[in-house]
Structures are given as structure tokens and as C-alpha cells.
N, C-alpha and C positions, 0 to 999 in steps of 0.2 A: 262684861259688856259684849267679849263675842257673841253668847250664849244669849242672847237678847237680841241680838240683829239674826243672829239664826232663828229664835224666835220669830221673829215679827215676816224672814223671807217668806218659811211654811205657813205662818197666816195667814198673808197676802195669796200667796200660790193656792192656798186652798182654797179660799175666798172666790178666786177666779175661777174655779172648775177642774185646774190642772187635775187636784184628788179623781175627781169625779170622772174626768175622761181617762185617766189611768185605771181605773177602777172596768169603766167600758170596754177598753183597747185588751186588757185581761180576759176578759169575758167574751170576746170575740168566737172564740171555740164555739161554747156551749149555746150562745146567738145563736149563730149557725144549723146546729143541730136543730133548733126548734123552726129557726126558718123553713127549714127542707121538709119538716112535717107540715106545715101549712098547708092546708088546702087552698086554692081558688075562691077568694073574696071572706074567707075565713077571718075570728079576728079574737087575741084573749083579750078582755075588756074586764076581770074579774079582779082589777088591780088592789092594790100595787102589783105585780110583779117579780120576781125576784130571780135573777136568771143570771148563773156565774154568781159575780160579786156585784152584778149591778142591778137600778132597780128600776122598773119600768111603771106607767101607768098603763098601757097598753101596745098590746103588738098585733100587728095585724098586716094581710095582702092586701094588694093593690096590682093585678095583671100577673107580671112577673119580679114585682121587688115586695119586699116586707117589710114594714115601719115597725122602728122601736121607740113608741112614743114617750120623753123623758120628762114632758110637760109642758104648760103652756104659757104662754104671758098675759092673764085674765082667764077668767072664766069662759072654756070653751071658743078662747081666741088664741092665732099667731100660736099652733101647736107647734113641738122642735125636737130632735130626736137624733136616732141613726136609721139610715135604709139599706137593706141589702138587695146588691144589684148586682147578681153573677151575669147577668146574659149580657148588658151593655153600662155604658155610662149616663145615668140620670141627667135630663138635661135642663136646668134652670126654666121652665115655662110659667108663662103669667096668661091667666085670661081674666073677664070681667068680673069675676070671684074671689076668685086668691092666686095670690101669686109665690112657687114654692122653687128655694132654694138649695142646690145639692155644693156641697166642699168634699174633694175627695180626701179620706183620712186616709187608707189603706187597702188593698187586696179591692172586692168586692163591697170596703163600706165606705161610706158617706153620710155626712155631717148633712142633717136634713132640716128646715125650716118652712113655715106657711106664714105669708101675711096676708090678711082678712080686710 
């Protein structure tokens, strides 16, 4: 019975993402490293992606942060990811387009969202 409810905890946790943002929160290093090479409006697009342990559809700049796009909710809508933002703290803005949301996880990252 233990061995069953431990079962079903890691299912549920995995289910939810916990695997998957552990997996990002790991991978944070080697993130980084590719961020810094980024050029100005630069972007990999040749995905999936595969960087550290985790895996990307795309990464790409944006001024001075870099999205690690993890996918979207449709086809080409409401993309969601992580952004790295060493110079300042990302700050939640909406205009008549989309409207994009930052959660700070750690150091210079953020939990990054668009809705469309």
C-alpha cells in the first residue's frame, strides 16, 4: 500500500510539471551559457532544442532578455517558457496585442507567459 500512494505522489508531481521545472532549474548553467552568446534579435528556431537536461522549442532575444520558449497552448498561441533577465526585473506589460507575464523563479530567471 505505501508503495502505491508513493506511486500515485510522483505521478501526480510529474503530471504537474514539478519533473519538468526540476529538470529547467538544473539546466540553468548551460541556459545561460547560450544566452550570453546571443546576438541582438538573434533566435534558435531549429527546434526542439535540447540544452542541459531540458528541451526547448526555441530561444531567442528580445533587447536585453532571452526566451526559452517551452511551448504553447495552440497552435502558434499563448507561448510560455523561461526568460533571462540579468540587467533588470521583467515587468508584466499588456498592450492591445498580448499581454506577457514574468514569475520570478531564481537569480536572473523567470517563469515567462503571452496571452494572445
Amino acid at each position: 500500500m505505501r508503495l502505491l500512494i508513493i506511486f500515485v505522489a510522483l505521478a501526480s508531481l510529474t503530471s504537474c510539471g514539478w519533473g519538468g521545472e526540476q529538470r529547467v532549474t538544473r539546466s540553468f548553467a548551460k541556459m545561460e551559457q547560450v544566452a550570453q552568446t546571443m546576438r541582438p534579435e538573434s533566435s534558435l528556431t531549429n527546434g526542439p532544442l535540447e540544452i542541459g537536461e531540458a528541451e526547448f522549442q526555441a530561444v531567442y532575444r528580445e533587447g536585453d532578455r532571452v526566451y526559452f520558449k517551452v511551448g504553447e497552448n495552440g497552435p502558434s498561441v499563448d507561448p510560455y517558457g523561461y526568460v533571462w533577465s540579468p540587467e533588470h526585473v521583467p515587468v508584466d506589460d499588456s498592450n492591445p496585442a498580448v499581454a506577457s507575464t514574468f514569475e520570478h523563479v531564481q537569480g536572473p530567471w523567470y517563469h515567462w507567459s503571452d496571452s494572445y
